[in-house]
N, C-alpha and C positions, 0 to 999 in steps of 0.2 A: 596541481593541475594547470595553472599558467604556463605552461609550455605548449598546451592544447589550444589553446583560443583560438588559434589560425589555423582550425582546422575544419572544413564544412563533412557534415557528418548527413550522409543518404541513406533513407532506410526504406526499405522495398520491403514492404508487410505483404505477405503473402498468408500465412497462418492465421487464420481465423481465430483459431482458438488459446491465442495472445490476445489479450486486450491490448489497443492502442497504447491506452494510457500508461499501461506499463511499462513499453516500449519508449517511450517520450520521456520516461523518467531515466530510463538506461540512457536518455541520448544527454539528457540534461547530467545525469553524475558522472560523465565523463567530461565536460566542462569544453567541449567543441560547440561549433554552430550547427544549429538543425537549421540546413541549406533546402531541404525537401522531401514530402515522403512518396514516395512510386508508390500506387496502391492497384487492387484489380478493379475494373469497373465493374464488375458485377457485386462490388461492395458498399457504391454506392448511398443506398436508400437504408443500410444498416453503420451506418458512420456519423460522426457530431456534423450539424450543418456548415457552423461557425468554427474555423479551421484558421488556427494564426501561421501555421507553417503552411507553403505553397505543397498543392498536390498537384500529382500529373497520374493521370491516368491511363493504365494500361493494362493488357491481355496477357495471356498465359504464351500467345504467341511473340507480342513484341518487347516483354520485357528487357531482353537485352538490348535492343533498340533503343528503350528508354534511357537504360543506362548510360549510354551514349553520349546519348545525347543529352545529358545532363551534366553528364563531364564534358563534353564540349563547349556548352554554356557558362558552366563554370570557367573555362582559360579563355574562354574572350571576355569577358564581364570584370569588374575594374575591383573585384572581392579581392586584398590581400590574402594569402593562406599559403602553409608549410608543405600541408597534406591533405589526403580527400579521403574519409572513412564510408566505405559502402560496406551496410550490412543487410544479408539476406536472410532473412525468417522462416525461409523453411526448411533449416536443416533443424538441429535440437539445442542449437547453441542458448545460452542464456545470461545475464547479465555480467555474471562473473567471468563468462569465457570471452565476451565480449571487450571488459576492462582486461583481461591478463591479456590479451591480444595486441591493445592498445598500448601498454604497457611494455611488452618484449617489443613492438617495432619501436620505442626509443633509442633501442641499444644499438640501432642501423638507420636511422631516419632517414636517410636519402636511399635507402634500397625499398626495391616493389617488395610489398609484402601480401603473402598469399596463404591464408589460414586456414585449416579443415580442423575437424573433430576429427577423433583416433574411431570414434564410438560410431561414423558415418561411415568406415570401411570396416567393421570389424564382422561382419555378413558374409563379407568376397573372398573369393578365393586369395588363401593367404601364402600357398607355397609360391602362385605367381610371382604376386606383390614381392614375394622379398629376394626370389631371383633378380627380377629387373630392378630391383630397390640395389642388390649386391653389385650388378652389372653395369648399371647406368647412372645411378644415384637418385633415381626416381621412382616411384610404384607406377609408371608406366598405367596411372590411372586416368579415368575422366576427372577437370577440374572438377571440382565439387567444395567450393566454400563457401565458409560462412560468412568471411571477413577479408577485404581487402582493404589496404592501405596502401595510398599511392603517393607516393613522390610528386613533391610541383614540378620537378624536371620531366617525370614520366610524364604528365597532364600538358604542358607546353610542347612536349613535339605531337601531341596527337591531332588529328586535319579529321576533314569528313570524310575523305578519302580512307584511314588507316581504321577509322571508327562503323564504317558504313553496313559491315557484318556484323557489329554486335559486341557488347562487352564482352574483356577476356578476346582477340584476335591473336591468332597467332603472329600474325602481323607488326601488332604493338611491340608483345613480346619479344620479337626479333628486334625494332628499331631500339628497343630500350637498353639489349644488350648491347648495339653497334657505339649505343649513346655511352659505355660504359656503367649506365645505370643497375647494380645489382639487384637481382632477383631471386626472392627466397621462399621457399615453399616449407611451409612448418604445420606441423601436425601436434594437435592437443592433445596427451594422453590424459583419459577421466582419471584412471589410477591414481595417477601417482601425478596428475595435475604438472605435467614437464611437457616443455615444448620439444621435440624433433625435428630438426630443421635441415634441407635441404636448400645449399647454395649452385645455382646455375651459373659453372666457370666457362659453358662454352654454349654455342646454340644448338649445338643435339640435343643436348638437356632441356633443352625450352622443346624442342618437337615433340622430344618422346615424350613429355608432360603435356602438350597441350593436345596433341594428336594421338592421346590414350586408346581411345575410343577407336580409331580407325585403324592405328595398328593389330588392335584386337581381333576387330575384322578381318582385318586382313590375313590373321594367324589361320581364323577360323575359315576362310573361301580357301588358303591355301590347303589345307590338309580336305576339306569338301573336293577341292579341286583336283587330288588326287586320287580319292576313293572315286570321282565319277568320274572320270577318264580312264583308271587304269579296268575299269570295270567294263566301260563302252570298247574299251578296245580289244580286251578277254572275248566278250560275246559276238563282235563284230568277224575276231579272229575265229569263233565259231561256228560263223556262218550265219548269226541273225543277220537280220534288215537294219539300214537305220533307224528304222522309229522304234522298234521291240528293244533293242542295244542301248536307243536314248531312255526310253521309259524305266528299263530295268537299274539303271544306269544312275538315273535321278533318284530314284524312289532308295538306292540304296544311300547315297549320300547326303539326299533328304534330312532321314535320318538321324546322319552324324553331326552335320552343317547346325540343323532345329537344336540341338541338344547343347554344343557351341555356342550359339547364338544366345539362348535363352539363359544359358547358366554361365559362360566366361563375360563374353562380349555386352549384349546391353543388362545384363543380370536381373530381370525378371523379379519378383519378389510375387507376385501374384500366384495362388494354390492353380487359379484358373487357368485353362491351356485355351482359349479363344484368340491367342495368337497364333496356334498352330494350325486354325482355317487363315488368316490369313495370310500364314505364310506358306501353305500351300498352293494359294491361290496366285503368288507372287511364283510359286517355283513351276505353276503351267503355263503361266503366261512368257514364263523366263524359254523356258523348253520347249514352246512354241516358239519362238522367234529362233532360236538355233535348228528346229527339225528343220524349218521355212529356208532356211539358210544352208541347212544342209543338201535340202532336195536340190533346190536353184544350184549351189554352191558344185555338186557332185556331177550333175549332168547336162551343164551349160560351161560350165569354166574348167572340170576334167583335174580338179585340186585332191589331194586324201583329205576324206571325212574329217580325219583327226586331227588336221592343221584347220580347216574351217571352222570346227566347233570350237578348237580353243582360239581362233581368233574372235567370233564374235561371243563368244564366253567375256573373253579382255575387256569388249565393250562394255556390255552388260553388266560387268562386276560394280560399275560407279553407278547405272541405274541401282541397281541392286542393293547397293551400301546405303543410298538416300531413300527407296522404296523401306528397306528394313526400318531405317531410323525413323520417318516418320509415321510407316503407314502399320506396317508389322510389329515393331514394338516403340509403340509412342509414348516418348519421355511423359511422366505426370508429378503433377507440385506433390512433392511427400510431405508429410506434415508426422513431427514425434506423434508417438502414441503415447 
């Protein structure tokens, strides 16, 4: 374990139902330094008072933030160290996965390393996963780790500037590749307890991994995008109004878009459908601003319906993608069962 000592080790306890103390014991038999623990403030008044390791305290909203800025702190501050171990608590990782982890980034020490459980996707769709797994070299997922290990190369080109979104930027990711820094995304199979590693040779590979999530979207407003168009322009051609055309129009792609959304895109896991009031409620306010657009649009400026609505559909689509993520289905800390 002396080849560890220079290595400050971050642990962002999110899971309650981990004791600390356990967790302290995983940071200690891995023989790094325990640099800091991120914790939630609302855990506060349920934690030791007398605390030898520094906390920083933070929200469900700024934890990436904190991270940050912790690695920030860390490369201006006068710490020797190889490498920086952040580990996050709420997936279902556990001590063992956390040393085998520790353990395979030796075999590349100067590359980013980027850990997941097998057992954290084995829920999602799996025929996607391994098309774009075949095609790209990536499951073309949301990050989702438990475990990073970073390089001191990778930590020295980071500013406030390239940190300023949050750990994990795609941003970094790019400059790391430009740095010729390697970047490895490896996946723990519980099975058979083997790593599956994916190397990023080029920066698509960093997109299409970092940007899982919004290409997904983007799959699913494409095929929306033609079930409600090709539909408004069917009914238009037979002679409805625009508002009957738009409404019939919506409701049908509605539909197809809610069922995309909920089960490829941000995958839902809840029996409960209370995201489908609000995302209703996001697809009239949406369909408002295009009729509005249409009235104005048809009989002031003399443009076809069908180029106006798919232009300010265009806009709409990035309100859209940020209304879905935060307001329609808002990420929540999972914690193993």
């Amino acid at each position: 374990m002396g080849s560890l000592k220079k290595i400050p080790f971050i642990l962002v306890h999110l899971n309650q139902e981990i004791p600390l103390s356990e967790e302290l014991e995983i940071i200690q038999s891995t023989g790094t330094i325990p640099y800091c623990l991120i914790l939630l403030s609302r855990l506060k008044d349920s934690l030791p008072t007398h605390m030898i390791i520094p906390i920083i305290w933070a929200d469900e909203k700024n934890i990436s933030r904190k991270i940050s800025e912790t690695i920030l702190n860390i490369r201006c501050s006068s710490i020797d160290f190889d490498q920086i171990i952040i580990y996050k608590d709420d997936t279902s990782a556990n001590a063992h996965d956390i040393l085998q982890g520790i353990y395979y980034s030796t075999y590349e020490p100067e590359a980013f390393h980027i850990i997941e459980r097998e057992i954290s996707i084995q829920k999602q769709p799996r025929t996607l996963m391994w098309v774009t797994e075949k095609i790209f070299g990536t499951r073309l997922d949301e990050p989702d780790p438990y475990l990073w290990i970073v390089p001191k190369k990778a930590v020295m080109i980071t500013s406030e500037k390239s940190n300023q979104s949050g750990f994990f930027p795609l941003t970094w990711l790019n400059i790391c590749h430009k740095e010729n820094i390697p970047i490895r995304v490896s996946f723990l199979d519980k099975a058979s307890e083997r790593y599956q590693g994916h190397r990023f040779f080029n920066q698509y590979l960093v997109l299409f991994y970092s940007l899982g999530l919004f290409l997904r979207y983007l799959l699913s407003a494409s095929i929306g995008l033609i079930a409600d168009n090709g539909m408004f322009f069917l009914l238009n051609m037979l002679g409805q109004n625009h508002l009957w055309s738009l409404v019939f129009a919506r409701i049908f792609s509605m539909l197809i878009n809610y069922s995309l959304l909920r089960i490829i895109v941000f995958r839902e896991k809840s029996k409960q459908y209370d995201s489908l009031i609000r995302y209703i409620l996001l697809v009239i306010f949406s369909g408002a601003i295009v009729w509005f657009s249409l009235e104005i649009g048809s009989k002031y400026l003399r443009i076809p319906p069908i180029f106006i609505k798919m232009s300010v559909e265009f806009v709409m689509f990035f309100f859209n993608y940020f209304a879905s993520k935060k307001f329609v289905f808002p990420k929540k800390v999972q914690f193993p069962e």
